[in-house]
N, C-alpha and C positions, 0 to 999 in steps of 0.2 A: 266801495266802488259800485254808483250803480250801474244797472243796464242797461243797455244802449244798444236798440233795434240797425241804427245805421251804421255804427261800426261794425255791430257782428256780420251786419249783409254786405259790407267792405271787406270785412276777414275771407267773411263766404266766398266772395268772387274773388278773390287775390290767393287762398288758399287752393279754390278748385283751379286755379289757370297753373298754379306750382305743379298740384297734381297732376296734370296732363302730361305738363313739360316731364316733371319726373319719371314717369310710368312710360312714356314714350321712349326717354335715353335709359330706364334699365332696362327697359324689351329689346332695344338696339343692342346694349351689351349683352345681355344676355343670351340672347339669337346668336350673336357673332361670336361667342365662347360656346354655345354647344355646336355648331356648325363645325369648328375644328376638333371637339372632343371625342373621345373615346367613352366607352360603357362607367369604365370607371372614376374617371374626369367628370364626367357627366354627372352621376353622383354624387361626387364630393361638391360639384358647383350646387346642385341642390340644395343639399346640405348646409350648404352657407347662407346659400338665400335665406333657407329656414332659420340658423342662428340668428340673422341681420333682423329678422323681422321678432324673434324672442328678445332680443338686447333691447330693441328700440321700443318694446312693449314693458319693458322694463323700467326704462327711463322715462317712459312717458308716466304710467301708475304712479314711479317714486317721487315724480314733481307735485300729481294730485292728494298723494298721501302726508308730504314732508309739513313739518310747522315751522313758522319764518321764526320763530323765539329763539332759538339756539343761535341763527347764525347773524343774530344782533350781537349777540355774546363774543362768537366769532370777529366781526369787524370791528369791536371794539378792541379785541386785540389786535386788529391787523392780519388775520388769518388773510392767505390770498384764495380768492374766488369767494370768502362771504357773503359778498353785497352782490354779486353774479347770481348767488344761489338767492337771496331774497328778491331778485328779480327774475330769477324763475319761478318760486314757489307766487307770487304776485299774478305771473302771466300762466299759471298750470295749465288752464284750460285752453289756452294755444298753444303751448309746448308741449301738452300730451295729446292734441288734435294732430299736431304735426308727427309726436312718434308712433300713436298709436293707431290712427289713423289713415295718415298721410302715407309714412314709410311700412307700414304695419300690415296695411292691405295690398296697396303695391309690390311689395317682397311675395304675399298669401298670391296676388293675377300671379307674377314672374314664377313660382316655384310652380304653379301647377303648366305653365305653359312649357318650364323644363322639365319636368315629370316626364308629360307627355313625348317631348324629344327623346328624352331616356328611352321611353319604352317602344321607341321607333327604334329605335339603335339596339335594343336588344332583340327583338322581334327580328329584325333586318339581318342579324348575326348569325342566329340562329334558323332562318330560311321556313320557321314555319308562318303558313299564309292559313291557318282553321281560324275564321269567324271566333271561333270558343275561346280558344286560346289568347285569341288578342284582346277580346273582351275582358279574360280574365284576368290577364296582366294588367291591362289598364287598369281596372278596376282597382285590383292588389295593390300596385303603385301609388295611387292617389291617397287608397284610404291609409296608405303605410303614412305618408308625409302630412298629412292629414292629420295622424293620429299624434306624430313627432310635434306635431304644430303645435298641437291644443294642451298635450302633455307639456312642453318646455315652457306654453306662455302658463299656465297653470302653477310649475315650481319657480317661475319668473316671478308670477305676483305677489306669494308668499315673501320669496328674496326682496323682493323689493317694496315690501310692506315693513317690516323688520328692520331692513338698513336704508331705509329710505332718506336719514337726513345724512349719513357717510355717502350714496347713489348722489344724490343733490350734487353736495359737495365741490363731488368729482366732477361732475360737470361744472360746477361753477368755476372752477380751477382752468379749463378749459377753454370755458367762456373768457377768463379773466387773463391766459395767453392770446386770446383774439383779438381781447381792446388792448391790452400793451402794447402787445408787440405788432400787431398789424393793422390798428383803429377800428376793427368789425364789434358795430354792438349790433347784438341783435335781438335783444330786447332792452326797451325804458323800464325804468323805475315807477311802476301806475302807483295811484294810490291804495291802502290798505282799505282791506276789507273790514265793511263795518259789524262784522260777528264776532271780530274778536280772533278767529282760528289761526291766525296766521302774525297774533300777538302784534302789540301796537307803540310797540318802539319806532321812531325812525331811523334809518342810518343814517349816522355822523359823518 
């Protein structure tokens, strides 16, 4: 496959217009979920963010890491979602732009922008107004989720180096309930890559 300056500068501008949309409707939900939470709701919505954005860093690596040769193997038996997954490991570089990326950094704005509500909400509870204090919570907070961040995408990439063609998979299985049962593809079949890595069978 080679490359192609116009279509990546079409992904580019169709990618960042997703990005907008997206980051715009999680900041909505997200604002309107800590707006009614409490200290410890608050947190645990955190908290999710944070997982959302390790899972999806997860899925993104395992599509850049997998090799298409196994799940030729697979669609020749008829496995469901094989030929889904050889058209992710085909399109990796857009499918891990959009998880790692896309949903990856948006989750990283959303969780610090709830962070920061948290530590309104706890500050606010507790009725202390010292400069130091608030500083130093903020602070504490950030580099806490911060550290959760980097930590989980960290045992993420290992996991998903390791079991990257079962990670595949799974989502091609996913993908392959979307075009059944509801007509959504959302990626083509490109052509293989001429280095070989991604083995040079076709699917049948």
């Amino acid at each position: 496959m080679k490359f192609s300056l116009k279509n990546s500068i079409k992904w580019s501008i169709f990618i960042s217009g997703v990005t907008f949309g997206l980051a715009c409707l999680f900041s909505i939900i997200s604002n309107a979920m800590m707006d009614k939470a409490g200290l410890v709701s608050g947190i645990i919505i955190v908290l999710v963010i944070v997982c959302i954005g390790i899972f999806f860093d997860i899925l993104g690596l395992a599509s850049a890491s997998a090799q298409e040769l196994p799940y030729h193997a697979m669609a020749s038996e008829r496995v469901p979602g094989a030929k889904q997954a050889i058209k992710i490991v085909r399109n990796a570089d857009r499918f891990s732009n959009i998880c790692n990326d896309v949903i990856g950094d948006i989750c990283g704005v959303v969780s610090g922008g709830a962070t920061a509500i948290v530590v309104m909400i706890l500050l606010t509870s507790t009725g202390n107004e010292s400069s130091v204090v608030q500083t130093t919570v903020s602070v504490l907070f950030a580099a806490i989720v911060s550290a959760m961040t980097v930590g989980g995408k960290a045992l993420g990439k290992s996991f998903a180096i390791h079991y990257a063609t079962d990670i595949v998979l799974l989502v091609g299985k996913v993908f392959y309930v979307l075009e059944k049962k509801l007509g959504i593809e959302l990626f083509t079949l490109r052509k293989n890559k001429s280095n070989g890595k991604r083995g040079k069978k076709r699917v049948s």
